[in-house]
Structures are given as C-alpha cells and as structure tokens.
C-alpha positions in Angstrom: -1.1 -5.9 -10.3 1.4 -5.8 -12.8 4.0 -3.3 -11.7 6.7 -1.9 -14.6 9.6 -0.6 -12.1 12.0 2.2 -13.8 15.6 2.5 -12.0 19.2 3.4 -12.9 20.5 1.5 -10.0 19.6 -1.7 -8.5 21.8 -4.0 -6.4 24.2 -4.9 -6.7 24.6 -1.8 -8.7 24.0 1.8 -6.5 23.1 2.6 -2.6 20.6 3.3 -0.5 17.7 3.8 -3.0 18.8 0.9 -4.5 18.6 -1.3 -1.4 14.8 0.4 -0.7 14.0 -0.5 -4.5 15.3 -4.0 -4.0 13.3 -4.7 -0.7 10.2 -3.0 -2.4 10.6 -5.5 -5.1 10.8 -8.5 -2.9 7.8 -7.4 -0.9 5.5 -6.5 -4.0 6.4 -10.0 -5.4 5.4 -12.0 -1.9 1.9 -10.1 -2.1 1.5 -11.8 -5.7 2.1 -8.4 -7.7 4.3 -9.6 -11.1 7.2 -7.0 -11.4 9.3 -6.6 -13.8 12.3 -4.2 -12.8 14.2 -2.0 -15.6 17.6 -1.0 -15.2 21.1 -0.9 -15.8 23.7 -3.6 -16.4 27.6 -4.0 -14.5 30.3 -6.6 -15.6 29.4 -9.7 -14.4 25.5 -9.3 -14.0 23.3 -11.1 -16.3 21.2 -9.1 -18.7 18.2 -10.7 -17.9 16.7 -12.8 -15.0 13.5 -14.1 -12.9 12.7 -15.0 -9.8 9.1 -16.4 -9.0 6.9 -13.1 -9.7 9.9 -10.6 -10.3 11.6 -9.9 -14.1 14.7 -8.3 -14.4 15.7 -6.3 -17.4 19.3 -4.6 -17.3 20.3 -2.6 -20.0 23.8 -2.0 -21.2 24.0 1.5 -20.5 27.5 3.2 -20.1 28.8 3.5 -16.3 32.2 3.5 -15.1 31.4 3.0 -11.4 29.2 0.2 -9.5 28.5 2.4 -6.7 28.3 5.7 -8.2 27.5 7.2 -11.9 27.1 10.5 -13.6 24.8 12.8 -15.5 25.8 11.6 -19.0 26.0 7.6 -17.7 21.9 8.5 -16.6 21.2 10.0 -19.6 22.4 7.1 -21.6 20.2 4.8 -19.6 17.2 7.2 -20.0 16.7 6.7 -23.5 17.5 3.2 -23.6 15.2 2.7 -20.7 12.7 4.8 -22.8 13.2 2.0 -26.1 13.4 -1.2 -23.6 9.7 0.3 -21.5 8.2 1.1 -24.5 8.0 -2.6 -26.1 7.9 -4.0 -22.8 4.1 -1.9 -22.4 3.4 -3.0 -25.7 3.3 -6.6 -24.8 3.3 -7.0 -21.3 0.5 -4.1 -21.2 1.3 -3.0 -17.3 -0.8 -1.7 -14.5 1.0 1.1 -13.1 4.9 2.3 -13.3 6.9 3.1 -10.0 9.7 5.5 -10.9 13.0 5.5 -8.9 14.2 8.7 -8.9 12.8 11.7 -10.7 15.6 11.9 -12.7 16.4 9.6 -14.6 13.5 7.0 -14.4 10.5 10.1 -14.8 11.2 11.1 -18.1 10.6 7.4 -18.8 7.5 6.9 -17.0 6.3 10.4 -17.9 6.8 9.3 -21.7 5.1 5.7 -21.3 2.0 7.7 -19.5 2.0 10.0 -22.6 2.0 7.5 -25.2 0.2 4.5 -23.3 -2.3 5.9 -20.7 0.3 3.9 -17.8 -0.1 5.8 -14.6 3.1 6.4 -12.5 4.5 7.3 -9.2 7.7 8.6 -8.3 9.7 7.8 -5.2 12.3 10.9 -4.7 15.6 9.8 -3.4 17.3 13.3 -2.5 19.9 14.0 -5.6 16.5 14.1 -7.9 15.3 17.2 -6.0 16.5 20.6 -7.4 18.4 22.4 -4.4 19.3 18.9 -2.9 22.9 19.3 -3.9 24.6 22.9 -4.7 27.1 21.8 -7.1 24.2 21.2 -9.5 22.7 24.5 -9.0 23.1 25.1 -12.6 22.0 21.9 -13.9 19.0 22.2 -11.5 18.0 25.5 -13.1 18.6 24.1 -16.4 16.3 20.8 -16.2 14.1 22.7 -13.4 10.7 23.5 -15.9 11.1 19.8 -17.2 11.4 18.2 -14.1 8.3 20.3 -13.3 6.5 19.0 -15.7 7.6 15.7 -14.8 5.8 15.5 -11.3 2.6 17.2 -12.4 2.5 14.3 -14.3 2.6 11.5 -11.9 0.0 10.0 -10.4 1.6 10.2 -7.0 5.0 12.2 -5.9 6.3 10.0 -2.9 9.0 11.4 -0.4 11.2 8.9 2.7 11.1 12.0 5.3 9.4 14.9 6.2 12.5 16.7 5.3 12.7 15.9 1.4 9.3 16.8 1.7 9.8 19.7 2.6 12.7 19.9 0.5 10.3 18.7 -3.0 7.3 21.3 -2.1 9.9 24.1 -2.2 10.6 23.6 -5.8 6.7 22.3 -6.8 3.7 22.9 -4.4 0.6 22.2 -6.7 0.9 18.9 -5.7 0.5 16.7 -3.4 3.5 14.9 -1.7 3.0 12.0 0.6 5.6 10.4 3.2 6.8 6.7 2.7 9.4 5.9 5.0 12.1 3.9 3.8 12.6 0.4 5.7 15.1 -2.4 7.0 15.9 -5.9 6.2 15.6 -6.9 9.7 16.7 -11.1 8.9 20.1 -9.5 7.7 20.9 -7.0 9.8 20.4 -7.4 13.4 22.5 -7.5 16.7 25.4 -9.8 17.5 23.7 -12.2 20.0 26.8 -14.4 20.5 29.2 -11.4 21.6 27.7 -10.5 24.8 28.3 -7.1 26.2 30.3 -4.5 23.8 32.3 -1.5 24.8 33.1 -0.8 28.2 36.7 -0.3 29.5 38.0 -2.7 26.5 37.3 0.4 24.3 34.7 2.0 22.1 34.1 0.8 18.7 32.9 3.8 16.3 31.4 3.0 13.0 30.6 5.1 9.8 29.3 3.8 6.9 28.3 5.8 3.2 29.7 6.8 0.1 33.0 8.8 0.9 32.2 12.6 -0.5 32.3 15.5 0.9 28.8 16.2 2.0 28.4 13.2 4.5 31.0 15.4 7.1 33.2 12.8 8.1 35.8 15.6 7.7 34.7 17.3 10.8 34.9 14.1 13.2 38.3 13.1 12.2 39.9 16.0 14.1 38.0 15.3 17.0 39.0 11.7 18.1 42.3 12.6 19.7 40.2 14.6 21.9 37.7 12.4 22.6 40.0 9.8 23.5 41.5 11.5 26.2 38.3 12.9 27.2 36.9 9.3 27.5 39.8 8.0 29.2 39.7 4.9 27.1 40.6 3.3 23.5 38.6 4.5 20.7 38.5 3.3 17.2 36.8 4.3 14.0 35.7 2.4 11.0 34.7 3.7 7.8 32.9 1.5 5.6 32.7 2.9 1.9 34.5 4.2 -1.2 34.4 7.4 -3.3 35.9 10.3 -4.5 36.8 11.9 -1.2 38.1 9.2 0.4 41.8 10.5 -0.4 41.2 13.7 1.1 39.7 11.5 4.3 42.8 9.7 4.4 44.9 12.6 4.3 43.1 14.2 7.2 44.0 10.8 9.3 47.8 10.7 8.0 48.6 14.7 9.2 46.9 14.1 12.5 48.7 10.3 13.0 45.0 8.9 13.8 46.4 5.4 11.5 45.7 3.5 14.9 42.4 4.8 15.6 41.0 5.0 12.0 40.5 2.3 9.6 39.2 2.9 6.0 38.0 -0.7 4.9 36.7 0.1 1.3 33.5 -0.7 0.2 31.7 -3.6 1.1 29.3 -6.2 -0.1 26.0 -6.4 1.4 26.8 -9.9 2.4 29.5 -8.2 4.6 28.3 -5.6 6.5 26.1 -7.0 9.0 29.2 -8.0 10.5 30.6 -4.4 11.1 27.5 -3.7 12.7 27.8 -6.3 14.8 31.1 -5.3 15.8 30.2 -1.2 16.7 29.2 0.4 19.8 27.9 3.5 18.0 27.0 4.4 14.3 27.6 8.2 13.3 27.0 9.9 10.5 27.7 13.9 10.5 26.2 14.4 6.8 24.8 17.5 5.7 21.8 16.4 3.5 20.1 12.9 2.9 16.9 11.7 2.2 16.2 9.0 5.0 19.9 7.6 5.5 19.8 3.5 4.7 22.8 3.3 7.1 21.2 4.6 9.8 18.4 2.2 9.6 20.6 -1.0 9.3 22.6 0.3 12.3 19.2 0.9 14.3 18.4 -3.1 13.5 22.1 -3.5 14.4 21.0 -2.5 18.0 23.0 0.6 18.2 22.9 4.3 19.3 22.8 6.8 16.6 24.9 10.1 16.6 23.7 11.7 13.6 23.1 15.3 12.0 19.6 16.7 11.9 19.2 16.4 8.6 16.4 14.9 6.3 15.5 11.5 7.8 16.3 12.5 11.2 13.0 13.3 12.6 11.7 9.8 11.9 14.6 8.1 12.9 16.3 9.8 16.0 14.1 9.4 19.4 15.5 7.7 22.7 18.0 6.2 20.7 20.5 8.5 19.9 21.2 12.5 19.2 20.3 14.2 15.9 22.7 17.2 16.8 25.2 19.8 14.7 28.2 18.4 13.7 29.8 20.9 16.4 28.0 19.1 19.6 29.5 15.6 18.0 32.2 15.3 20.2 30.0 16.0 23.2 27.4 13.8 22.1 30.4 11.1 21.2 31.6 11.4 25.1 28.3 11.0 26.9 27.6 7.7 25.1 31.5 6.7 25.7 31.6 6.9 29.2 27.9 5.7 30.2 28.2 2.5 29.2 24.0 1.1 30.6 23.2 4.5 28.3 24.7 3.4 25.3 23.2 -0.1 25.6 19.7 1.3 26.3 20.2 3.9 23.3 20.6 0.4 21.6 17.9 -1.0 22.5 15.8 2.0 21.6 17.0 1.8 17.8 15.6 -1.9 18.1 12.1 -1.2 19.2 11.9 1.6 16.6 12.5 -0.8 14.0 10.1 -3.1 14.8 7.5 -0.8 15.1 8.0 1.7 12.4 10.6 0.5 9.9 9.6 -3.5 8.6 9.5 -3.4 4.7 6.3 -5.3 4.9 4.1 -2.5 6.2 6.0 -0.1 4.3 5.5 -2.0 0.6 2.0 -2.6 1.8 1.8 1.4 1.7 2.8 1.5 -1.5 0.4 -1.1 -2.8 -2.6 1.1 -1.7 -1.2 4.5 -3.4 -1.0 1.8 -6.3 -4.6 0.7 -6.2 -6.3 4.1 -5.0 -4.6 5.3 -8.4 -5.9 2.5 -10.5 -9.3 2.5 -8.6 -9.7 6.4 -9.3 -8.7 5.8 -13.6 -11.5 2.8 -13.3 -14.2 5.2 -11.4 -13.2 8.2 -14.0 -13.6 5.1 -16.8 -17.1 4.4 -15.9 -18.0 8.0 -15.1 -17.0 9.0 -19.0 -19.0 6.2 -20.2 
C-alpha cells in the first residue's frame, strides 16, 4: 500500500502520539508499505527526508514550542497540510490516509476524501476528543458539529484504550470505534541488566515522567513524600522527567515543603536519554487525571518496573499484577507497600515485562493497523465491482 500519514507532531517534534506515529511508521515501512509522513517543521530539522520506504514532508508551520503547541499553531498547519496533501495525491495518487489526531490532521484527510475519493482513518489521541480536557469546553462546543462530521466521514475511527473509547462514543455513537493499543520500542527501552538488584535499604528510586501541566497530578504526590519517608523507614527520591507550563508551580510546591533533597526536576529529555532513567527507578508513577493510553507507562513497563498509576484511560490494559491503578488518595499507601516489600516490587517488575511481550510489541500492533487498512480498501474494490 501506499499510505499518506497526516500529523502535527512527529519526533522529534511532540509526545506520546508522536512516538506511537513514529513506531507505526517504521513498522508499516518493514512490511513494504511506501509512507510518506506529513507534518510540521522545528529549527534544525530538515524540510524533507527519506529513509528506504518512508518520505517525510515537514512544513513550516508556526510553533513556538518543540514539545507542546496551540490551537492557532494547529490551525496554521491544517491548511498548509491541506495545500502540501493535496498535490502530493495528485501525483503520488495514495491508497489510504491515516490521520493523527482528529484535530488537526481530519479536516485534512476529510477534505482529500472529498475531493479525491482517498479513504482515511483516524487514530484519536485524547486532546482531539470533545470533553477530554475542560478548559476547552467552549472550543469543544464550538468545533463539536464539525468534528462530527469529521468522523462520519472516516473509514475507520481508531481509539489506544477502552477508556477513550468510551470517552469518543459519548460525543458520536453512529459509528463504530475499534481498540488499537498503543505499543513499546522494546530494543530501546528495557531493564538495566548490568545493575543487579535496585532498591532495598540503599533507598527507593521514584520516577515520573510527562509533560509538566496540571492534569497529570504530580501536585498531589509532592506533599506526600515526607510521609512516606518516614513511613518507609528509608531514603526516598523522586525524579521528574519533563517540561511545561506547570513545572514552576511543581517547583514551588518542593521549595515550601524543603523536599530539594528528595525531588529532582531534570527538564526534558531526549529520547536517546531516557532509557537511562528507567534504568535507574525502582517504581514509575503517574497520578494523572485523563490520558489516552500513557506512552510513559509503557516504556516504564519494558523498563521492568512496577506501576503506581491513576485509573484513568489506558489503565485497564496496562495495570494487572504489575502494579496499582488506584485514586491519587491511596498513592501513598500504594507507594509504601511496594517500598518496604522489596521481592514484591521486583515481581511487580517482572510482571510489567511479560505484559509487554505479550500484548504491547509494535509489530503486532502495526500489523492491526495494516488489516483495518486493507478491509477498507478491499470493501471500496468489492463496492467498485458491485457498481459496475
């Protein structure tokens, strides 16, 4: 197949989603699909490159931030997108158009569809989804009959959890959404074999990685590590891993309660970095009160460690024996347990590695991509033949 892939961010350029579209990408290109990937240019990128079956386009769109952007920076990529896909079906004349996220790549495979015949799908992220954030209730509302429009649409509507799921059918049921986990690059992150046992009396090694805002709750664990501490009866240490525009606030928080020698904020990191703060945790939290299916919690699980994490969308797939999905008001208690019970915490581990394996390889997961793909293709040839 010839796969046209619509996105606003791809790596280096945005987070998780990015990440998933990147490993999609690779994955369709090893099966022999030619891809050509649409998206926006950062300082320092090239405008244009190829490697073996994958072509990518970035356009020079305004955005201010690397990891982050707003609604005005999309919009500014949607129509250029819209100019840049629209010659590129001319002469590349595509199979089938993946659209990452609703908003902003849809109203670009939506259009090409309208004016070419290309079928698309859409992979939701979260932020697409009208009632995913509140503090764009209103622009929700506003864009909400559009959006709708949108999705009927599409081909296919893909959600990463049974939670966005959910989440998507509450704003459009008259179609059907399937599940497509989102995966793990399991040859870059993966345990520390060289380190030998972690944690222990030598202390407890907590790690948090995302985008520092204000729904991911790390506000509510700060507070609770003096506690803990004593509690555990042994040195405990944070690490947070990201930037953002609540990271001030975080730091704040640490400064009034003296945590600077049990807290670290580290910035953001390259992906070339962070399998090495993995490697260096005994537990991975993340306390956030809405996600789609958390990237972070999947590298930590190939990282081999125990999950403390909020049940929110994602969780059901990810949290079995390895870990608690739990309120952010049982963290502490779920903290403590895997503190003190030190064969727990490594089996928890271990647990987050067989899940991996079995459920989360990007292989299997672009492979169930690949047949929404052709079924879609295979049903426009059968309606072809059944018109003729």
């Amino acid at each position: 197949m010839k796969i046209l892939i619509i996105t606003h961010e791809y790596p280096p350029v945005g987070g998780g989603g990015a990440n998933a579209c990147l490993n999609l990408t690779r994955e369709y290109a090893a099966m022999g699909h030619e891809v050509t990937v649409v998206t926006v240019w950062f300082s320092g990128l090239p405008e244009e490159e190829r490697h073996e079956n994958v072509h990518i386009i970035r356009l020079k769109a305004r955005r201010k931030h690397i990891e982050h952007c707003n609604f005005p920076e999309m919009l500014d990529y949607l129509w250029k997108a819209m100019i840049r896909a629209s010659a590129l079906q001319k002469r590349e004349r595509f199979d089938i158009c993946q659209a990452f996220f609703a908003i902003p790549a849809g109203p670009v495979a939506c259009y090409l569809k309208l004016r070419y015949g290309l079928p698309y799908l859409i992979r939701f992220g979260g932020g697409d989804i009208p009632g995913f954030q509140e503090r764009f209730r209103l622009l929700y509302k506003a864009l909400g009959p559009f959006e709708a429009f949108i999705w009927k649409q599409a081909d296919a509507l893909i959600a990463n959890s049974r939670g966005l799921k959910k989440l998507a059918l509450d704003f459009y049921d008259k179609k059907e959404i399937r599940i497509i986990t989102n995966g793990v690059d399991t040859s870059h992150f993966h345990p520390s074999y060289k380190k030998g046992s972690k944690g222990g009396a030598a202390g407890i090694e907590l790690l948090f990685v995302s985008r520092l805002i204000e729904r991911k709750g790390l506000q509510y664990i700060l507070p609770m590590l003096p506690e803990l501490q004593r509690e555990a009866k042994k040195p405990l240490h944070l690490t947070v891993v990201g930037d953002g525009p609540y990271r001030r606030e975080l730091e704040k928080i640490a400064a009034d309660m003296a945590l600077g020698s049990c807290v670290t904020f580290v910035g953001q990191k390259k992906k070339e970095e962070l399998p090495a703060y993995y490697q260096a945790a005994d537990i991975f939290i993340l306390p956030s009160r809405k996600e789609g299916m958390p990237n972070v919690v999947l590298e930590a699980m190939a990282s081999g460690l125990p999950i403390v994490m909020t049940p929110c969308e994602g969780s059901e797939e990810l949290i079995g024996d390895n870990g608690y999905a739990a309120p952010v008001e049982q963290f502490q208690e779920k903290l403590l347990a895997l503190c003190v019970q030190d064969e727990e915490r490594r089996r928890m581990g271990e647990a987050s590695l067989r899940l991996v394996e079995e459920r989360f390889q990007w292989k299997g997961i672009a492979g169930q991509y690949t047949a929404v793909m052709e079924a879609i293709l295979k049903k426009r040839a059968d309606e072809g033949k059944g018109i003729r």
